[in-house]
DODREN-974891 format. One record per residue: residue number from 0; residue in one letter; x, y, z of N, C-alpha, C in turn. Coordinates in steps of 0.001 Angstrom, whole numbers, always signed. Layout:
REC  nr rest     n_u     n_v     n_w    ca_u    ca_v    ca_w     c_u     c_v     c_w
REC NUM    a       X       Y       Z       X       Y       Z       X       Y       Z
...
REM end
This chain:
REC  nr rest     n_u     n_v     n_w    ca_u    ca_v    ca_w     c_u     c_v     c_w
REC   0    x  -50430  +15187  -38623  -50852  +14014  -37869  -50330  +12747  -38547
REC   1    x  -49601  +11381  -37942  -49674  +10645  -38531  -50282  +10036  -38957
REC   2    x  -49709   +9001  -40273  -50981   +8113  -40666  -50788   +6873  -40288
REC   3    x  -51545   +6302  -39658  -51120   +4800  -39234  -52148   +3760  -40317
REC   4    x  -51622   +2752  -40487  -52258   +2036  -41856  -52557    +621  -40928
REC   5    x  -53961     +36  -40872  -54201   -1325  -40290  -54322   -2358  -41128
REC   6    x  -53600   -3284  -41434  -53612   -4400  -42260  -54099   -5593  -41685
REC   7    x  -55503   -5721  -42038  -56230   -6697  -41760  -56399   -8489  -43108
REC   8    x  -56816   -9648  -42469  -56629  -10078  -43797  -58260  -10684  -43765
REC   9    x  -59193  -10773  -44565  -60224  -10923  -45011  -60408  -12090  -45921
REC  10    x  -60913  -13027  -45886  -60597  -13775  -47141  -59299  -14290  -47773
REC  11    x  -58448  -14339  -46966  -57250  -14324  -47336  -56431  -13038  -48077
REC  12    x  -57302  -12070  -47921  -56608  -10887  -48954  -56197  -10104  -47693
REC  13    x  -55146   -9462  -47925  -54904   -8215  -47164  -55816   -6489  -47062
REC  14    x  -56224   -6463  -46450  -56831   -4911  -46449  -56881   -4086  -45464
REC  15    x  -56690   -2537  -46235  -55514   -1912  -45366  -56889    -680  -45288
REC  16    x  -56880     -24  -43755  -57491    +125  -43220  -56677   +1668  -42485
REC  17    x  -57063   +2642  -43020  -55737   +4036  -42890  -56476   +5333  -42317
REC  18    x  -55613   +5400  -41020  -56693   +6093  -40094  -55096   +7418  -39681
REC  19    x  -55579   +8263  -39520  -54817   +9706  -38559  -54997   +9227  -37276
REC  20    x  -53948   +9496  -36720  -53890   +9377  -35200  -52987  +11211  -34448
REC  21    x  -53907  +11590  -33616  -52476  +12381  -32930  -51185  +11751  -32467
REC  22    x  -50056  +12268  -32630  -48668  +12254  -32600  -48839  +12114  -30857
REC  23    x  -48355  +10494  -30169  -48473  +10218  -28611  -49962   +9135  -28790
REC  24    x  -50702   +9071  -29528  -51694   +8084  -29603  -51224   +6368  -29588
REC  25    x  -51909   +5782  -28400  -51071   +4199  -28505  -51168   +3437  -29508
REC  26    x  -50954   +2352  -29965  -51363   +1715  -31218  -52831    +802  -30981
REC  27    x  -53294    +637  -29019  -54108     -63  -29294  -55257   +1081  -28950
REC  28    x  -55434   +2124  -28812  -56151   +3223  -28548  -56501   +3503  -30247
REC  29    x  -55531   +3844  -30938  -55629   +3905  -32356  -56597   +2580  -33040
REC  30    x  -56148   +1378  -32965  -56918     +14  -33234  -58207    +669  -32778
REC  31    x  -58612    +153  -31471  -59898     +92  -31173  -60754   +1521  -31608
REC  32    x  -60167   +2973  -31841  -60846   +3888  -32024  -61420   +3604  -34065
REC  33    x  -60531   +2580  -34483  -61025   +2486  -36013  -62188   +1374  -35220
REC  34    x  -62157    +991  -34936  -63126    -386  -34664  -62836   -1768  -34516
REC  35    x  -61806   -1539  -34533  -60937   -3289  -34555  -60616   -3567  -33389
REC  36    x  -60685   -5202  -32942  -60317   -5496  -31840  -58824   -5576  -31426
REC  37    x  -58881   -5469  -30004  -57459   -5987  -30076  -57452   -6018  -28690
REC  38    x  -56874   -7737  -28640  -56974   -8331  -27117  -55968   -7801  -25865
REC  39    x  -56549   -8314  -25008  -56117   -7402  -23508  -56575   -8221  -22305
REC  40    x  -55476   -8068  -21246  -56717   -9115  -20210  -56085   -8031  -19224
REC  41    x  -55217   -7457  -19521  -54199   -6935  -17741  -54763   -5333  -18002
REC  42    x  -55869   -4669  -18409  -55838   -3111  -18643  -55353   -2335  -18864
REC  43    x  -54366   -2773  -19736  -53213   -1682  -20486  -52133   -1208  -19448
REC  44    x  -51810   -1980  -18637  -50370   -2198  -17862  -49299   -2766  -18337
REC  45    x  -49578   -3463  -19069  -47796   -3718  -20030  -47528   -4805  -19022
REC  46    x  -48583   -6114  -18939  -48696   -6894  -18241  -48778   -8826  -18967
REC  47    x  -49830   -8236  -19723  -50366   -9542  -20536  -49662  -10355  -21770
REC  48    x  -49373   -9121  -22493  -48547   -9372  -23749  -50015   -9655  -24968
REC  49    x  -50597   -9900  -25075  -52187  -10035  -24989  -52698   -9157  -26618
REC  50    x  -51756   -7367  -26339  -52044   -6519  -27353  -50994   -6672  -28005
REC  51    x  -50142   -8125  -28838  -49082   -7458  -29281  -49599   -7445  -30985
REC  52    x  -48716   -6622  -31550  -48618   -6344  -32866  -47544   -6496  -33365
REC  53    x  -47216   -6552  -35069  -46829   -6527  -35603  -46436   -5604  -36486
REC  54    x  -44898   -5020  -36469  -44962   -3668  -37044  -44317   -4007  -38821
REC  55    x  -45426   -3869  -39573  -44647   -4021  -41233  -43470   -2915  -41263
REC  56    x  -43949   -1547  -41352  -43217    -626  -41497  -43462    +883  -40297
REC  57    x  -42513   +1207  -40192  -42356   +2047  -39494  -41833   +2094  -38196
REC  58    x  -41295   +1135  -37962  -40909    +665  -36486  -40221   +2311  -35471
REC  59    x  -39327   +3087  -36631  -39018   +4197  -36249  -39744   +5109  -35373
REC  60    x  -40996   +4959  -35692  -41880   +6151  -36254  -42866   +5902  -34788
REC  61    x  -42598   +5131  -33993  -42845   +4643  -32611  -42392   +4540  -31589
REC  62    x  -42840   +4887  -30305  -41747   +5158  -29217  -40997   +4072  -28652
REC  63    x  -39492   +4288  -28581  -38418   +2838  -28197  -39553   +2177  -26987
REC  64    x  -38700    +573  -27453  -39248    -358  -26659  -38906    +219  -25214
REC  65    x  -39773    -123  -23919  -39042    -134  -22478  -39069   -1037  -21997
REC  66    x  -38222   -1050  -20993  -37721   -2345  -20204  -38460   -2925  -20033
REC  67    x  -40026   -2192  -19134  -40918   -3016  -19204  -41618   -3847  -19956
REC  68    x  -41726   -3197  -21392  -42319   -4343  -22698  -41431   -5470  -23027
REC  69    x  -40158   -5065  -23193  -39608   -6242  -23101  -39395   -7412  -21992
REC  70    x  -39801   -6970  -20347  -40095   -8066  -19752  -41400   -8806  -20031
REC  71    x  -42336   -7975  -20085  -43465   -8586  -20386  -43202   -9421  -21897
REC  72    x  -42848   -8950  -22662  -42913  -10027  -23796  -42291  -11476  -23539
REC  73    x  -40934  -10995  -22705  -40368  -12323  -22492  -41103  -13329  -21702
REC  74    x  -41473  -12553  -20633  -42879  -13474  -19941  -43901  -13671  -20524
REC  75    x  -44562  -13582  -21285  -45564  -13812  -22251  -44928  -14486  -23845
REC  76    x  -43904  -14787  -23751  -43421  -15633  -25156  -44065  -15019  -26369
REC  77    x  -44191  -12897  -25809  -44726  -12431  -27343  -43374  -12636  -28359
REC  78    x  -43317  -12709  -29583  -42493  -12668  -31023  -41721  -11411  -30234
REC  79    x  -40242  -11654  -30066  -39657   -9890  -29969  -39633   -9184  -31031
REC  80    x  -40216   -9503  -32371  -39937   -8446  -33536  -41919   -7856  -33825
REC  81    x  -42739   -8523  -32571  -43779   -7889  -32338  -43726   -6149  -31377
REC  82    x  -44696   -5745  -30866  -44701   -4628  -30010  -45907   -4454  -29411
REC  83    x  -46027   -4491  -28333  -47092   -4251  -27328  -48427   -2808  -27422
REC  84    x  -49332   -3258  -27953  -50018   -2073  -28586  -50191   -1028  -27582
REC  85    x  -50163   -1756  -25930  -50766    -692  -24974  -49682    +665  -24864
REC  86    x  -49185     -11  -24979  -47363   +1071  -24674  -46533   +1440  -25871
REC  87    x  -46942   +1071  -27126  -46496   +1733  -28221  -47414   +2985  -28921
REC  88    x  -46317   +3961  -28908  -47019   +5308  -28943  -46589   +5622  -30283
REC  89    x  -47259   +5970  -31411  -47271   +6343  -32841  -47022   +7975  -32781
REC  90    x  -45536   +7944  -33867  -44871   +9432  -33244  -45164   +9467  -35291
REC  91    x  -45288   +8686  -35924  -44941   +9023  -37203  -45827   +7503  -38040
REC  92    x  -46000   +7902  -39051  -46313   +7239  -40243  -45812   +5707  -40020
REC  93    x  -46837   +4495  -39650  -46435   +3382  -39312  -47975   +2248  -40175
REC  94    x  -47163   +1154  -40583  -48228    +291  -41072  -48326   -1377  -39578
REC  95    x  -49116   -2078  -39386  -49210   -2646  -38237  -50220   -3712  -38804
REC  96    x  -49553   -4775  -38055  -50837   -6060  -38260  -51393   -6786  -37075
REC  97    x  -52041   -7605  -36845  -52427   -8873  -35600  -52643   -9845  -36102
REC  98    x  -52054  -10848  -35661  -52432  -12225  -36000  -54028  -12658  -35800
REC  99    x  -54569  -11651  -34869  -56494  -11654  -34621  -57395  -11101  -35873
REC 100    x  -56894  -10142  -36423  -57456   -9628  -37434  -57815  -10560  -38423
REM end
């Protein structure tokens, strides 16, 4: 199973927050099943831009961007070196942040 690692910052410190996910688990299904929020307004349609994240490491280790995330980001002015939590699927060992955390 992979390990996906949540880097939250607290106090200004970083803390990392390391949870198993099954291999096809989204990144914001993964988030919210540790307990962390992570915003949304369109119901996980790859609509809002809303869930994006930040991938430290592992960008590999996640399923390629699709056309659709990248329209939505462009329409939503997400960071393109972010990734849309609803539609990013954790295939492997990945660390991830939010600017909400």
């Amino acid at each position: 199973m992979p390990k996906l690692e949540l880097v939250r910052r607290i106090d200004g410190e970083a803390r990392i927050l390391e949870i198993q996910v099954l291999g096809g688990t989204s990144l914001l299904s993964a988030a919210r099943s540790a307990g962390l929020p992570v915003a949304r307004a369109c119901g996980e349609r790859t609509l809002c831009g809303r869930c994006a994240m930040r991938v430290i490491e592992g960008e590999e280790a996640l399923s390629p961007e699709s056309d659709g995330e990248r329209w939505a980001k462009r329409r939503n002015r997400v960071d393109p070196e972010e990734r849309l939590s609803c539609c990013s699927q954790v295939h492997g060992d990945a660390r991830v942040t939010a600017t909400y955390w």
